[in-house]
C-alpha positions as CSV (number, residue, x, y, z in Angstrom):
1,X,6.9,3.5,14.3
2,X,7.9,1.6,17.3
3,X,10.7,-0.3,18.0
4,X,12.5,1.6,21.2
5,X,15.9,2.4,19.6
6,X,16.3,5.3,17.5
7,X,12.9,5.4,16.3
8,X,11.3,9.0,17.6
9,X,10.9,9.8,14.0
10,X,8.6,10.1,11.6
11,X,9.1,7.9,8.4
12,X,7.8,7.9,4.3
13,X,7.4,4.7,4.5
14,X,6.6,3.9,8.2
15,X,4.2,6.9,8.4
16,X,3.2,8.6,5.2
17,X,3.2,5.0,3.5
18,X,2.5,2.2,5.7
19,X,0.0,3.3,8.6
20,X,-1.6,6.9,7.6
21,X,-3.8,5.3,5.1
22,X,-5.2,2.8,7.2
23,X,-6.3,5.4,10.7
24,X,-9.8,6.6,8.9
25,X,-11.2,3.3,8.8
26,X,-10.6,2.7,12.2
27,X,-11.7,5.9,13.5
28,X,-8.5,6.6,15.5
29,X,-8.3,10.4,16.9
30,X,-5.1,10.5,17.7
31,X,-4.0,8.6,14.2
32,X,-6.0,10.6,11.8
33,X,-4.4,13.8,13.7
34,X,-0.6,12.5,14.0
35,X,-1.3,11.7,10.2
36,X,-2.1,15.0,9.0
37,X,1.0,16.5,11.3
38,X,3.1,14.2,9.7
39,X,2.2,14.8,6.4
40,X,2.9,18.7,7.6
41,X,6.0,18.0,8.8
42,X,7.3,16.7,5.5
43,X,5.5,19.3,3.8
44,X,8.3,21.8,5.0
45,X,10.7,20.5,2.9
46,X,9.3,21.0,-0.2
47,X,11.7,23.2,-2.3
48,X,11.4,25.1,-5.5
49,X,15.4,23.3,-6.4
50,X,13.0,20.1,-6.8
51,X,15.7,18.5,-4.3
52,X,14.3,15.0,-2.2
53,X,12.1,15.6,0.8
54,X,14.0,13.7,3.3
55,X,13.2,10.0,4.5
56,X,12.5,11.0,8.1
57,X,11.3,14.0,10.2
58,X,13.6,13.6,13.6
59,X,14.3,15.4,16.9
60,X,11.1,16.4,17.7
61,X,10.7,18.3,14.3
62,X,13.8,19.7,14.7
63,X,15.9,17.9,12.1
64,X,16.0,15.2,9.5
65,X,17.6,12.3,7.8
66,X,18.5,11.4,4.8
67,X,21.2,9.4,5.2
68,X,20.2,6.8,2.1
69,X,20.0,9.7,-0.1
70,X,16.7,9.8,-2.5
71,X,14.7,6.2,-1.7
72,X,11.8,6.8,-3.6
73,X,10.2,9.3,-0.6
74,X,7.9,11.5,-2.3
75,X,6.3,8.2,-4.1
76,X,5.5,7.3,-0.5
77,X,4.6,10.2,0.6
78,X,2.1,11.1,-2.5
79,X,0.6,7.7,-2.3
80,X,-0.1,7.8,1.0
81,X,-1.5,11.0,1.6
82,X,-3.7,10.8,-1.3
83,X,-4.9,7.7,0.1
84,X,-5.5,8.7,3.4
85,X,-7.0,12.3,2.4
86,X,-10.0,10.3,0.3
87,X,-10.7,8.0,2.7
88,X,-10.7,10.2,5.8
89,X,-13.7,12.3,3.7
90,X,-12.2,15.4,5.4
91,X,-12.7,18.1,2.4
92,X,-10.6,20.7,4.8
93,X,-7.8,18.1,5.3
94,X,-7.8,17.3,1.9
95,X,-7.2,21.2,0.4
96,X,-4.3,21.3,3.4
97,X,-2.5,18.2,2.2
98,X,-3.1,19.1,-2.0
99,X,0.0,21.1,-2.4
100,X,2.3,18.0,-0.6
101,X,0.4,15.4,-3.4
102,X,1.0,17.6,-6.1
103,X,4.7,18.8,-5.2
104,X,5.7,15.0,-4.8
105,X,3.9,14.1,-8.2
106,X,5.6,16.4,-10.3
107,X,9.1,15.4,-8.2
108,X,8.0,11.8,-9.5
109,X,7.0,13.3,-13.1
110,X,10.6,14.7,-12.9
111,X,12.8,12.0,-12.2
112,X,11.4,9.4,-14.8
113,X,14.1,8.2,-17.1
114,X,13.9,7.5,-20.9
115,X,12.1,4.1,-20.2
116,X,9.1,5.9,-18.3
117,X,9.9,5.2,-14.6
118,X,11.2,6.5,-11.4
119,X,14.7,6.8,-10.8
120,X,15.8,6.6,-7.3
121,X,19.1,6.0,-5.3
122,X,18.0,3.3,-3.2
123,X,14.3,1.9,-2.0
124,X,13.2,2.1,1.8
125,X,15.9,-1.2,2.2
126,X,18.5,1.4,2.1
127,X,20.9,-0.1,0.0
128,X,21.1,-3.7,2.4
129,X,20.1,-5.3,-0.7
130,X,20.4,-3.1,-4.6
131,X,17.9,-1.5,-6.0
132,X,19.5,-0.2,-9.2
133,X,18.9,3.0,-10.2
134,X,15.2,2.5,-10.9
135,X,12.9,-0.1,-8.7
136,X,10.0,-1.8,-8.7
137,X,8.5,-0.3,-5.4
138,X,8.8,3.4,-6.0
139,X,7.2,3.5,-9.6
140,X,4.4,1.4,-8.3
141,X,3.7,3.6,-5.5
142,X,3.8,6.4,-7.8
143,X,1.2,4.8,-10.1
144,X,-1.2,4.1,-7.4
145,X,-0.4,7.8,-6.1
146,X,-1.8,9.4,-9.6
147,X,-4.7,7.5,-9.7
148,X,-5.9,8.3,-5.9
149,X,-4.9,11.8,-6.7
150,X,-7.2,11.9,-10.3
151,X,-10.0,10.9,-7.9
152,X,-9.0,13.9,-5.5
153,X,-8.8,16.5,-7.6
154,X,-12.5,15.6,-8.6
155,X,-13.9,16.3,-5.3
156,X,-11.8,19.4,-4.8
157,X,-12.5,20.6,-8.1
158,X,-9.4,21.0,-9.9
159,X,-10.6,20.9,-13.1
160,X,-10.8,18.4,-16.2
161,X,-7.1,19.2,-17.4
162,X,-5.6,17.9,-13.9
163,X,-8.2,14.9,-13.7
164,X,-6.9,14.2,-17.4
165,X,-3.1,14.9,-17.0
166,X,-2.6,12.4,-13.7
167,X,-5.1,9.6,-15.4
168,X,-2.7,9.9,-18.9
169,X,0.3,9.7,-16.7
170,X,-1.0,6.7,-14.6
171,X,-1.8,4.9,-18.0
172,X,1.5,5.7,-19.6
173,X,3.4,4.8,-16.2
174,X,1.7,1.0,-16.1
175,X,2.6,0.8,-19.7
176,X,6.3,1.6,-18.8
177,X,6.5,-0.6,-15.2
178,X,5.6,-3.9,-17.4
179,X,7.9,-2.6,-20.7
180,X,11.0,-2.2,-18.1
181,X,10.7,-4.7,-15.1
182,X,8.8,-7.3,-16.7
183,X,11.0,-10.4,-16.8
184,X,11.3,-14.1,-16.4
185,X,13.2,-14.4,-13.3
186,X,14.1,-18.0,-12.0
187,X,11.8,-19.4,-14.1
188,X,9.1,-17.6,-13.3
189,X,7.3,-14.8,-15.3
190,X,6.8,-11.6,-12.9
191,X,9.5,-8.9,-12.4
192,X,12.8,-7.9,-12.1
193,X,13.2,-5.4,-9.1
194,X,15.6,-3.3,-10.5
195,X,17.1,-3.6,-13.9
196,X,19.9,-6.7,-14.6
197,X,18.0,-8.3,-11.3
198,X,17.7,-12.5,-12.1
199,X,17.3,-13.3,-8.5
200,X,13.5,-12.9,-6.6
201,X,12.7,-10.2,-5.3
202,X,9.9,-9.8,-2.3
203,X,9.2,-6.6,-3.5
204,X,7.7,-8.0,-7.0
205,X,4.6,-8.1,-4.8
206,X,3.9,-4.2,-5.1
207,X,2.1,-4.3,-8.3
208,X,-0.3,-6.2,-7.1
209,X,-1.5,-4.0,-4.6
210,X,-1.9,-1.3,-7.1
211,X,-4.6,-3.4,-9.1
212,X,-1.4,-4.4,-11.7
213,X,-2.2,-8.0,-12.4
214,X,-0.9,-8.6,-15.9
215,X,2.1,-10.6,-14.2
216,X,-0.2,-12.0,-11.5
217,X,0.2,-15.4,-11.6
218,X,3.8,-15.9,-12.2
219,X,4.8,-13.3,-9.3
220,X,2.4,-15.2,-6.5
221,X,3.7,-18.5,-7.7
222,X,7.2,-17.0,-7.1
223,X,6.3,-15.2,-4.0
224,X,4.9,-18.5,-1.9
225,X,7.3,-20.8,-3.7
226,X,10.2,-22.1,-1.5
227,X,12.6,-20.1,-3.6
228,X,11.1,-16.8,-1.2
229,X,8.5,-18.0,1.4
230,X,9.8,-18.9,4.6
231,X,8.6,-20.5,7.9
232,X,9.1,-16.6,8.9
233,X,6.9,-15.6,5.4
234,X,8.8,-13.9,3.0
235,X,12.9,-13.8,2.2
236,X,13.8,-10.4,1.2
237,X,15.9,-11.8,-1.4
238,X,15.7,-15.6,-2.9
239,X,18.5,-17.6,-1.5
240,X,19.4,-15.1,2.1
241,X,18.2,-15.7,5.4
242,X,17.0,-11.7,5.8
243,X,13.3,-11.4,6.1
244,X,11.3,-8.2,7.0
245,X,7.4,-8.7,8.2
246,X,6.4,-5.5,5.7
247,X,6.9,-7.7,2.3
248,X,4.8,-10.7,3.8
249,X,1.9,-8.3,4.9
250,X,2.2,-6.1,1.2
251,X,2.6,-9.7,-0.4
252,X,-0.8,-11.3,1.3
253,X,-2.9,-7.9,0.5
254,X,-1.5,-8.5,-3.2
255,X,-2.8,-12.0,-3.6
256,X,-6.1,-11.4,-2.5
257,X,-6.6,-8.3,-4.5
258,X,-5.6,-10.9,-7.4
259,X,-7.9,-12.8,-6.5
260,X,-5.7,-15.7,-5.2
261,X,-8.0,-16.6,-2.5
262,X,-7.4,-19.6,-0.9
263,X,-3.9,-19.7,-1.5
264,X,-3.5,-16.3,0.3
265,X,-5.2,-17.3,2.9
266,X,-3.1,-20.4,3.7
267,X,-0.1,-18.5,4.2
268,X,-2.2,-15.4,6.2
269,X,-3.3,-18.6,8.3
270,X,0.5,-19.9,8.6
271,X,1.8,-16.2,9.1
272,X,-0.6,-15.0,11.7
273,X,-0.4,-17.9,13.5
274,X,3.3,-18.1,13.9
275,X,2.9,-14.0,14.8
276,X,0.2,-12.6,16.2
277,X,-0.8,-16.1,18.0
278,X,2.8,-17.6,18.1
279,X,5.1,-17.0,20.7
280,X,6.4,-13.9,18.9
281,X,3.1,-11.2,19.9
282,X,1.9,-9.1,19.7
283,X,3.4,-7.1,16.4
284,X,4.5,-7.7,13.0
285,X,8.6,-7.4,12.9
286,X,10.9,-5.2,11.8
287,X,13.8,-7.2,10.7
288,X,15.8,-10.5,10.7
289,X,18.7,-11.0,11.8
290,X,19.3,-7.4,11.9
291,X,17.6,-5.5,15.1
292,X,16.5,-9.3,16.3
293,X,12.9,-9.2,14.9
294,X,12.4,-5.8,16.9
295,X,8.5,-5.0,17.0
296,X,7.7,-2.2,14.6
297,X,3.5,-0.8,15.7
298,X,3.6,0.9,12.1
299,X,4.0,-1.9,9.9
300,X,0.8,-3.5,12.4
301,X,-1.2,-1.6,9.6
302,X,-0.4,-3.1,6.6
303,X,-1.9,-6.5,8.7
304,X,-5.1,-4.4,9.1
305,X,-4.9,-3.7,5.1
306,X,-5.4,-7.4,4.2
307,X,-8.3,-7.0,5.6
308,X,-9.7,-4.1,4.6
309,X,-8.0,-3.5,0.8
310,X,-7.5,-7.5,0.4
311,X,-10.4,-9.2,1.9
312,X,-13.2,-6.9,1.6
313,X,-11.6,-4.6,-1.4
314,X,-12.0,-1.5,-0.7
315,X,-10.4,1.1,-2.4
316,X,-11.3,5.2,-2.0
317,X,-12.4,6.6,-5.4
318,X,-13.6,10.3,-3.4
319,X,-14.0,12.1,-0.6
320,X,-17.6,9.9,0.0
321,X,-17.0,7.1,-2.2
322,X,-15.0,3.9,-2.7
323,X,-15.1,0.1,-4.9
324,X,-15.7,-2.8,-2.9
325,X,-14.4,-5.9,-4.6
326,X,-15.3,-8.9,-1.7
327,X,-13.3,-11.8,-1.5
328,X,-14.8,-14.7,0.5
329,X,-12.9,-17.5,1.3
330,X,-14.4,-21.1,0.6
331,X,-14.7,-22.1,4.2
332,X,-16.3,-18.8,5.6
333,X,-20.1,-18.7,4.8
334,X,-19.5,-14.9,6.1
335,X,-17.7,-12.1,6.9
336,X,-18.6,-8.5,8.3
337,X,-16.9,-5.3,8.7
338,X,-18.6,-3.2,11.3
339,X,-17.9,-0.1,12.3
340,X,-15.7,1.5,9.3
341,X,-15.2,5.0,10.1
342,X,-13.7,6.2,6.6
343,X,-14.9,8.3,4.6
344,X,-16.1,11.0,7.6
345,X,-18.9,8.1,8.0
346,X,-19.4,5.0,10.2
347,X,-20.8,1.9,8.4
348,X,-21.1,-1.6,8.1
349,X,-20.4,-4.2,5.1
350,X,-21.8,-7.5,5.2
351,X,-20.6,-10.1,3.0
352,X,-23.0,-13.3,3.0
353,X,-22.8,-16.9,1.0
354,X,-25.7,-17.7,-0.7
355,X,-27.0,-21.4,-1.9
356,X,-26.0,-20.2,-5.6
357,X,-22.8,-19.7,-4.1
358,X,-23.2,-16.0,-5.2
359,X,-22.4,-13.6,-2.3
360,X,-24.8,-11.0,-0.9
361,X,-22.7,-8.3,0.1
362,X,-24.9,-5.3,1.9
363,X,-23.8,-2.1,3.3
364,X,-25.5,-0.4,6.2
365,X,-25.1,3.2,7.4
366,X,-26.7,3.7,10.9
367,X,-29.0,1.3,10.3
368,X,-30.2,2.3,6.7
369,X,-29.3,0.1,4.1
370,X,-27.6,1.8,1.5
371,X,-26.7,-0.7,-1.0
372,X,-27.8,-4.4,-1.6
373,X,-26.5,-6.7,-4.1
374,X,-26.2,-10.3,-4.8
375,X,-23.0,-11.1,-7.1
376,X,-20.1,-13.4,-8.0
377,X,-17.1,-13.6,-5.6
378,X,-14.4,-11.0,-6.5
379,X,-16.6,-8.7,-8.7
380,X,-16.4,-5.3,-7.5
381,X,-18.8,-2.2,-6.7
382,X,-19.0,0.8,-6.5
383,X,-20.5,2.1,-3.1
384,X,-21.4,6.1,-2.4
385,X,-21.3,7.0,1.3
């Protein structure tokens, strides 16, 4: 992930979580492939004693750490290799990387408490700031990584029963999230990180970018209120001075998939400005104060996923298929996305204003138009490749 001290590593959330899900659309070589390999790598730990995979693969393969104990790893690690084995539309990948999916959803299944939801003994903060013994982060994650891997097991043909087991366990886990971390926190009605939590939480932004918007707009009023956004974006914790880039770049991808628009973009402005344009370039950071706002290249992709899962909406649903839910802001009259090499494909979207302020989003595969439609702003689509 970058960084130059102690970082040769591969990470659940750096790797498997972060940056793997984002290489097919860009069409990377080397990504896609240090993807899959890390997704191996992890793979060997896997153990029929149902104990954690660790958080990092180290030495050159040759060992690993889990110093932090259990932080929710095999939620990152199913949610992002389900995510990157749809949209990378590699049926062969996707059969190699089935057994690491369904070992780290039935890890998940395993450690839900009476309330429904993951228990964990820390989150990727590592205990810097608590995380009770069930958070926010991992059960989202989880969530996300049941429906992507319903949608998998469809094109690999795993039957009805496993389409239907992961789909019931999705719905029951949403009911749960919102029965146990729903809360009014600081006035404001979004989440409580971790049970007993009454201070914000950055992290209350993970829902969001799971398609979870019941508590919508209480948690973005509390995420870009002063309480947690900073000149640096967001404060890990309401009140502290810590920030780390990862919750900005998760929060911003969350409020456009809301549908919070303009006020997302504001802050994306304010934040790649003062980053990527700023005098602090060219990376997002890891950390404040601690590592002094080291660069992390990993956590660049979650920038990249503003765009692709915020902006234009995209979201795999197959091997060959995805929903595309545009989001123009009032200012552009367009946007385009060329070149998207998901999906074992390379096309183009083009989102365009019209004067009925309707927006005529087309999608082009080498040079054939393959879908054409005029509709409202934030409606979504479903798109085969």
């Amino acid at each position: 992930p970058g960084g130059e001290s102690y970082y040769a590593a591969i990470w659940a959330n750096d790797q498997a979580e972060y940056i793997n899900p984002y290489f097919p659309f860009i069409g990377y070589d080397y990504g896609n492939a240090s993807a899959v390999n890390s997704f191996k790598h992890f793979a060997r730990y896997m153990n029929n004693e149902w104990e954690p995979i660790p958080s990092s693969i180290i030495a050159e393969g040759e060992s690993y750490w889990n110093g932090a104990g259990d932080r929710g790893d095999a939620a990152m690690i199913a949610y992002g290799a389900a995510r990157y084995a749809l949209a990378s539309g590699n049926k062969e990948e996707a059969r190699q990387l089935w057994p690491l999916i369904e070992w780290c959803l039935e890890f998940n299944h395993k450690k839900l408490n009476e309330a429904g939801v993951v228990t964990s003994d820390a989150d990727e903060l590592e205990g810097r700031f608590p995380a009770g013994k069930a958070n926010l982060c991992t059960s989202s994650l989880y969530y996300d990584a049941l429906l992507s891997a319903a949608y998998l097991a469809e094109d690999l043909v795993k039957g009805s029963a496993v389409i239907k087991k992961y789909r019931q366990q999705a719905s029951d886990l949403e009911k749960a999230i919102d029965s146990y971390f729903a809360a009014t926190v600081e006035g404001f009605d979004t989440y409580a990180y971790y049970e007993g939590n009454d201070i914000l939480r950055a992290w209350i932004c993970i829902p969001l970018t799971v398609g979870i918007n019941k508590r919508a707009t209480g948690t973005i009023d509390a995420l870009f209120s002063p309480r947690l956004w900073s000149e640096n974006g967001l404060l890990t914790q309401a009140g502290s001075q810590t920030f780390w880039d990862r919750s900005t770049l998760y929060a911003l991808r969350g409020a456009f998939m809301a549908g919070e628009i303009e006020k997302a973009m504001k802050f994306m402005k304010h934040y790649s400005g003062t980053r990527l344009l700023g005098n602090h370039v060219p990376y997002p950071v890891e950390a404040w104060p601690e590592g002094g706002q080291r660069h992390l290249s990993a956590e660049s992709g979650l920038y990249g996923r503003i765009i692709t899962e915020g902006i234009f909406g995209i979201r795999p649903t197959g091997l060959h298929s995805f929903t595309l839910t545009p989001r123009l802001p009032q200012e552009w009259g367009y946007m385009y996305l060329r070149k998207i090499k998901a999906f074992d494909s390379d096309f183009d979207i083009e989102v365009i204003r019209k004067p009925n302020n309707k927006l005529q989003v087309t999608v082009k595969k080498e040079g054939n138009t393959i879908l054409n439609k005029q509709v409202k702003n934030g409606t979504t689509i479903k798109c085969k490749i």
